[in-house]
C-alpha positions as CSV (number, residue, x, y, z in Angstrom):
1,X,-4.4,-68.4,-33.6
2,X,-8.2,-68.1,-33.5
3,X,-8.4,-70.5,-29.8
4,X,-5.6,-67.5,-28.6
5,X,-8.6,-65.3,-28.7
6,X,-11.9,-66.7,-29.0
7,X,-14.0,-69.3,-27.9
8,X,-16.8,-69.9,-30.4
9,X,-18.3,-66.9,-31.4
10,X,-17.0,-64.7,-28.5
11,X,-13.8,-62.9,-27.6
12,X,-12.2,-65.0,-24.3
13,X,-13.3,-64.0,-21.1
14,X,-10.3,-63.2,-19.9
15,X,-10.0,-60.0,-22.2
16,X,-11.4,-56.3,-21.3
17,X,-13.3,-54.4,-23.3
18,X,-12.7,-50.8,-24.2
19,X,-15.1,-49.1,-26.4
20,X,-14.8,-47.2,-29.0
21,X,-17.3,-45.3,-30.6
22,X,-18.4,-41.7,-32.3
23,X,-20.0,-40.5,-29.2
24,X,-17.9,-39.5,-26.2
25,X,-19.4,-42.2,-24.6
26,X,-23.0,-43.9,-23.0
27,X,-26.1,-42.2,-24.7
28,X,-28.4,-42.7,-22.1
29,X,-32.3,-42.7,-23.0
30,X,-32.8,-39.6,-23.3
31,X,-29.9,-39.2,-26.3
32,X,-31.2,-42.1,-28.0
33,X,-32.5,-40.2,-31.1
34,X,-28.7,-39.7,-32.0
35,X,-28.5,-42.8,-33.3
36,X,-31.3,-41.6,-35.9
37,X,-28.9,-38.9,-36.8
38,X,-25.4,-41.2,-37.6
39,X,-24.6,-40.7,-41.1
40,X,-22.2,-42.1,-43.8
41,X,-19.6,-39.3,-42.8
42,X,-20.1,-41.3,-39.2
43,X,-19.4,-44.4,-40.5
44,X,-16.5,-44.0,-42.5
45,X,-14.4,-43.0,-39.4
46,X,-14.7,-47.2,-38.5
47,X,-13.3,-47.5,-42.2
48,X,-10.6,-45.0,-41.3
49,X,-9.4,-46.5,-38.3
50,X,-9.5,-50.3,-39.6
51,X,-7.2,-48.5,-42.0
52,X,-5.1,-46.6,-40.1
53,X,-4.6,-49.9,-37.6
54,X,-3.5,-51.6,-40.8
55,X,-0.9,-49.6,-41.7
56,X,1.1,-49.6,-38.5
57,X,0.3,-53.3,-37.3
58,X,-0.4,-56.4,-39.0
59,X,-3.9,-57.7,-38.6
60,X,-5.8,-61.1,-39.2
61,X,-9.6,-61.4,-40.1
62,X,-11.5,-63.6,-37.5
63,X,-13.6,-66.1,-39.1
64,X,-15.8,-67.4,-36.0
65,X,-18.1,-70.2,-38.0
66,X,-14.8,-71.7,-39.8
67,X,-12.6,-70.8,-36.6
68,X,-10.1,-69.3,-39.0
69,X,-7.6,-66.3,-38.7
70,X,-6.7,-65.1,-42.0
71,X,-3.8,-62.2,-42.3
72,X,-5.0,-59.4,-44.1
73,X,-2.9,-57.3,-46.7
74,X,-5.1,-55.6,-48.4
75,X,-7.9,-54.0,-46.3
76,X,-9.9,-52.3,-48.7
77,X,-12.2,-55.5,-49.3
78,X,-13.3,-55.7,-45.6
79,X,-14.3,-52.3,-45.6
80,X,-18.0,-51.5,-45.7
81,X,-19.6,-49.1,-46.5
82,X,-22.7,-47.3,-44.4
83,X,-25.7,-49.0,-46.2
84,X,-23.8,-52.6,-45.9
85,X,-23.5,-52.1,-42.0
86,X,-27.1,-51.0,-41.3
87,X,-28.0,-54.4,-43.4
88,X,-26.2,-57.0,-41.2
89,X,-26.6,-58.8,-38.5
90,X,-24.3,-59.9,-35.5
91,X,-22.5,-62.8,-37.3
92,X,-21.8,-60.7,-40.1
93,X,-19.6,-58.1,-37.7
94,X,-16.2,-57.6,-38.4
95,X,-13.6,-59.2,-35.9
96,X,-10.3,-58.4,-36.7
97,X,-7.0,-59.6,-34.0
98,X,-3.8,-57.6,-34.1
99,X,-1.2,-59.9,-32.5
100,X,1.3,-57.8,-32.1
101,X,-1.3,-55.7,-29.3
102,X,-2.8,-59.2,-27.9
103,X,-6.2,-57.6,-28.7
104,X,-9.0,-57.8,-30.8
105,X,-11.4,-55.6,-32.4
106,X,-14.9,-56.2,-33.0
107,X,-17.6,-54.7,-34.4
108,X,-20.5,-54.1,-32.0
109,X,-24.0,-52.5,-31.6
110,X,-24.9,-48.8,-31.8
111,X,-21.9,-47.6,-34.0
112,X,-19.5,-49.1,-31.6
113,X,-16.2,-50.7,-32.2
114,X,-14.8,-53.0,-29.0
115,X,-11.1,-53.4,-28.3
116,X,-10.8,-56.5,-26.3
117,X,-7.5,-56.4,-24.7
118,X,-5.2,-57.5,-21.3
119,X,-4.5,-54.5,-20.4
120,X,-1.3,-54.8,-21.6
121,X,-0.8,-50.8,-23.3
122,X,-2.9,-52.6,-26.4
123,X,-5.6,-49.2,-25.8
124,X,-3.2,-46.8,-25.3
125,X,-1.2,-47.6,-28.4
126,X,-4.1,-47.4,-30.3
127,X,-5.5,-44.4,-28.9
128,X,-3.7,-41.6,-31.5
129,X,-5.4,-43.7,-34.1
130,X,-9.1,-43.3,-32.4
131,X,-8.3,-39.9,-32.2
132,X,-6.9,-40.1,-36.0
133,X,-10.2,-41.1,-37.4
134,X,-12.2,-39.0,-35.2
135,X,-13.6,-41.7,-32.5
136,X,-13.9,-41.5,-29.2
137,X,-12.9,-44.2,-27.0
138,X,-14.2,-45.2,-23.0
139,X,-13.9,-47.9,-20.9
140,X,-17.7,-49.5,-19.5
141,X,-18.2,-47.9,-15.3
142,X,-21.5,-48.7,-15.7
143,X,-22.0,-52.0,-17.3
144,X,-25.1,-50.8,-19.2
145,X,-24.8,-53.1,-21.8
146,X,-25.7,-51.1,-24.1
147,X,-26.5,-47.3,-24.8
148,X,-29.7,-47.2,-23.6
């Protein structure tokens, strides 16, 4: 399962990436000082939507240093809460694949979640549950790699 989607410690190339996020979208530098401003209420809408996405589709936690897939049923232990995420790095970010989509989510930068899809209606199936936990999700015109 794990060579279906990555390669090492990435997602396959040949998968898109829609963002999601709790802004509407890039920040740009002069919104930057909004990321000084996320708060736990912030956070746990990540927490709600891995949970949501568990209860309608199985899902599988990506192990990238042991090249493992492992089937989650029960999600509560990969939740984190706000204080854990500020304290990890970029190996520590959750990756989690939902076969039944073809797509993965991953943890990402900036309180932002990426779903890395075919576009293959893995986004738009998952869209009520963005808008469930109170994210926003966008697709990357720009390719600013980040939000500044």
């Amino acid at each position: 399962m794990f060579g279906r989607y990555f390669e090492d410690w990435e997602v396959r190339p040949e998968f898109m990436k829609e963002f999601v996020s709790i802004f509407e979208g890039w920040l740009g530098v002069d919104n930057l000082h909004k990321l000084d401003e996320v708060n736990e209420c912030d956070w746990e809408k990540f927490n709600r939507l891995i949970v949501l996405i568990s209860e309608k589709y199985s899902i599988q936690l990506a192990d990238c240093e042991r090249k493992t897939c492992t089937p989650v049923s029960n999600v509560k232990p990969i939740l984190q809460t706000f204080a854990q995420a500020l304290e990890k790095d970029s190996s520590l970010f959750t990756k989690l694949v939902i076969p039944e989509l073809d797509c993965v989510l991953t943890e990402d930068w900036d309180y932002t979640f990426i779903v890395w899809h075919k576009n293959n209606g893995a986004v738009e199936a998952l869209k009520p549950l963005f808008v469930a936990a109170g994210l926003y999700n966008f697709h990357d015109q720009s390719s600013p790699g980040s939000f500044a």
